[in-house]
MIKE-193096 format. One record per residue (C-alpha): residue number from 1; residue in one letter; x, y negated, z negated. Coordinates in Angstrom, 3 decimals, padded with zeros to 6 digits. Each point is the difference from the previous one (the first is absolute). Layout:
residues N
@i NUM, aa A, xx X, yy Y, zz Z
...
This chain:
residues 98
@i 1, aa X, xx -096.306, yy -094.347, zz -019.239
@i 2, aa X, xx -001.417, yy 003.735, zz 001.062
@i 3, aa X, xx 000.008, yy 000.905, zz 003.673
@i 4, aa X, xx -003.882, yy 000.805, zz -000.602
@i 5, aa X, xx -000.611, yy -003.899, zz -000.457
@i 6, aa X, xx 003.199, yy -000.924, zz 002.531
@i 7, aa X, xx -001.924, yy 002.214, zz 002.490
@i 8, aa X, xx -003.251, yy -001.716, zz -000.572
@i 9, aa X, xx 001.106, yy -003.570, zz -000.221
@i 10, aa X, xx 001.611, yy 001.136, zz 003.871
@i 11, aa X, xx -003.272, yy -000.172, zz 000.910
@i 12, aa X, xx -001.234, yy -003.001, zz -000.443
@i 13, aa X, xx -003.473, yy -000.858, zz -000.858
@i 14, aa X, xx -002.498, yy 002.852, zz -001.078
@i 15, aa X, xx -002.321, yy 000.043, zz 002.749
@i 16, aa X, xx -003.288, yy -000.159, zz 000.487
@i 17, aa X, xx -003.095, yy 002.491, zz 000.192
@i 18, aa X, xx -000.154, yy -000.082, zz 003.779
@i 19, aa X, xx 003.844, yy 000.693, zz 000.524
@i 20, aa X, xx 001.285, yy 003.035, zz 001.549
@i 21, aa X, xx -001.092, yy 003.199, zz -002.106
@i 22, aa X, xx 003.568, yy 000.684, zz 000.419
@i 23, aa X, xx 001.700, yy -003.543, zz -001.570
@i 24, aa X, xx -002.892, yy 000.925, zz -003.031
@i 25, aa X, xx 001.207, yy 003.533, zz -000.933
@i 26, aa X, xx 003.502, yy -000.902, zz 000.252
@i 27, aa X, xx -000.554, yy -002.942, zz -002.410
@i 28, aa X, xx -002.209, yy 002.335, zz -002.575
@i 29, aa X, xx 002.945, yy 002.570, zz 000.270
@i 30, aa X, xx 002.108, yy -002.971, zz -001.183
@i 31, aa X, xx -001.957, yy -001.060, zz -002.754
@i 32, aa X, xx -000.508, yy 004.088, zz -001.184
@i 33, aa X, xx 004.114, yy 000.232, zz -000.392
@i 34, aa X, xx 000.101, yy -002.871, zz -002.254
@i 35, aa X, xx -000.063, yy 001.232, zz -003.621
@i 36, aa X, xx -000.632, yy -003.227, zz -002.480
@i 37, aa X, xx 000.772, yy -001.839, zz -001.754
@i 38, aa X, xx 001.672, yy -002.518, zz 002.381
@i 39, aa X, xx 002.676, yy -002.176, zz -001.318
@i 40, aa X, xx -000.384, yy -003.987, zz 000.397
@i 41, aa X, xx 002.567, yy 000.539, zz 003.173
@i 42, aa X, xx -002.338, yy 002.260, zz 001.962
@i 43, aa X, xx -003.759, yy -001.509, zz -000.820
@i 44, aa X, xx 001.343, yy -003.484, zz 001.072
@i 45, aa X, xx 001.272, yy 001.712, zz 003.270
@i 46, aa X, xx -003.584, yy 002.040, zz 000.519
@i 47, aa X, xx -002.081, yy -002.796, zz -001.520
@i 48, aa X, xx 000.784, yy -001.870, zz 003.448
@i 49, aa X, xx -001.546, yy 002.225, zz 002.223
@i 50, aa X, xx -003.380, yy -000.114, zz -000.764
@i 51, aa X, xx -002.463, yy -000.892, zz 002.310
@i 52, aa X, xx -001.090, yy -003.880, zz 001.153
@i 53, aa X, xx -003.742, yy 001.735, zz -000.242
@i 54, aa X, xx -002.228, yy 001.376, zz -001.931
@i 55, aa X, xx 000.277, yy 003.574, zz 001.466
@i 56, aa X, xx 001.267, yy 002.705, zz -002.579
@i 57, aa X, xx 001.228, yy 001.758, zz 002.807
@i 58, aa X, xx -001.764, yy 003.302, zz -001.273
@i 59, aa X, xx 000.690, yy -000.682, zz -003.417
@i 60, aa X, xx 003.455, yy -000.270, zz 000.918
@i 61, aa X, xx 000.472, yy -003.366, zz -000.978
@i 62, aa X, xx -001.491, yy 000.448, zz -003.378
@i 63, aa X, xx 002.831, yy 002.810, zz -000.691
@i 64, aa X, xx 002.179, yy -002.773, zz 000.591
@i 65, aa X, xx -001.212, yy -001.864, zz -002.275
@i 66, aa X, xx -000.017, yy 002.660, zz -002.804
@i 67, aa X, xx 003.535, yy 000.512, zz 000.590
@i 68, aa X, xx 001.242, yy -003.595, zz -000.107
@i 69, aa X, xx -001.922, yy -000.078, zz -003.442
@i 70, aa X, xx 002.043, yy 002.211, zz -001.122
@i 71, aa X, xx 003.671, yy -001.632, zz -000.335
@i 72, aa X, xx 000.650, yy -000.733, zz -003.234
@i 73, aa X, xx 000.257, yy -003.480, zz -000.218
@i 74, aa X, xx -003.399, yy -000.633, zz 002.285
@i 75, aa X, xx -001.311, yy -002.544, zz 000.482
@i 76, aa X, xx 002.667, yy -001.321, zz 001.589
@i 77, aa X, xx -000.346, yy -003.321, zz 000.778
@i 78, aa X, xx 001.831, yy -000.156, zz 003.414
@i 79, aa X, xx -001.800, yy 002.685, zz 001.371
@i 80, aa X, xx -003.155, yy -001.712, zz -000.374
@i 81, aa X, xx 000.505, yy -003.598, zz 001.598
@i 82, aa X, xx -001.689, yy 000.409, zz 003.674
@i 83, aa X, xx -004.110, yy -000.990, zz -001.701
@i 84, aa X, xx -001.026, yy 000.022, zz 003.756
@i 85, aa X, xx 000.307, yy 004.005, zz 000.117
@i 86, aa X, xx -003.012, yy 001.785, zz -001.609
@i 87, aa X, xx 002.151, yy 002.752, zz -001.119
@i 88, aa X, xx 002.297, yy -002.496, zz -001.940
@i 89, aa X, xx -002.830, yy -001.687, zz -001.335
@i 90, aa X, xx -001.930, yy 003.294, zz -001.385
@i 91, aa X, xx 003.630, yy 001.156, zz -002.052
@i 92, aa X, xx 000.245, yy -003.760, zz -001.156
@i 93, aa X, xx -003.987, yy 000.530, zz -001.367
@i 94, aa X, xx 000.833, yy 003.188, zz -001.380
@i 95, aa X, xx 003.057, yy -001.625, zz -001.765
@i 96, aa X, xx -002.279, yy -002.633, zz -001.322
@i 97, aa X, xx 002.010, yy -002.967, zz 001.402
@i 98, aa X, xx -003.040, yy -001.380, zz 001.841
């Protein structure tokens, strides 16, 4: 796996819109060093830390997305198990598997 996505999965969670402007930039410079496509490895890892809400997180969290889609054998099916988190749930639509 790439530092770029070791680094981010060290974070934990993307955070939210009201987090510190700080924790935001830092996870948007992040994102900008990671050049797609991802393999299966590294989506898996960064396809658990989207958020357990709606918020995009600046459009962060919709980057995410784009680069998860982007391994080459997505959809991958243990990436999108958790149906409770709307992020899940919009990658398993755009997969057509609901």
């Amino acid at each position: 796996m790439r530092p770029e996505i070791t680094h981010l999965v060290g974070k934990g969670q993307l955070p939210s819109s009201g987090s510190d402007i700080l924790a935001i930039q830092q996870w948007q410079q992040g994102l900008e060093k990671i050049k797609p496509p991802l393999s299966n490895e590294e989506a898996a890892a960064l396809a658990g830390l989207f958020p357990t809400s709606d918020d995009e997180c600046y459009g962060l969290a919709w980057t995410l997305v784009h680069l998860v889609e982007t391994a080459p054998g997505w959809p991958l099916q243990e990436c999108l198990q958790n149906r409770d988190n709307p992020w899940i749930a919009r990658l398993r639509h755009a997969a057509q598997l609901d």
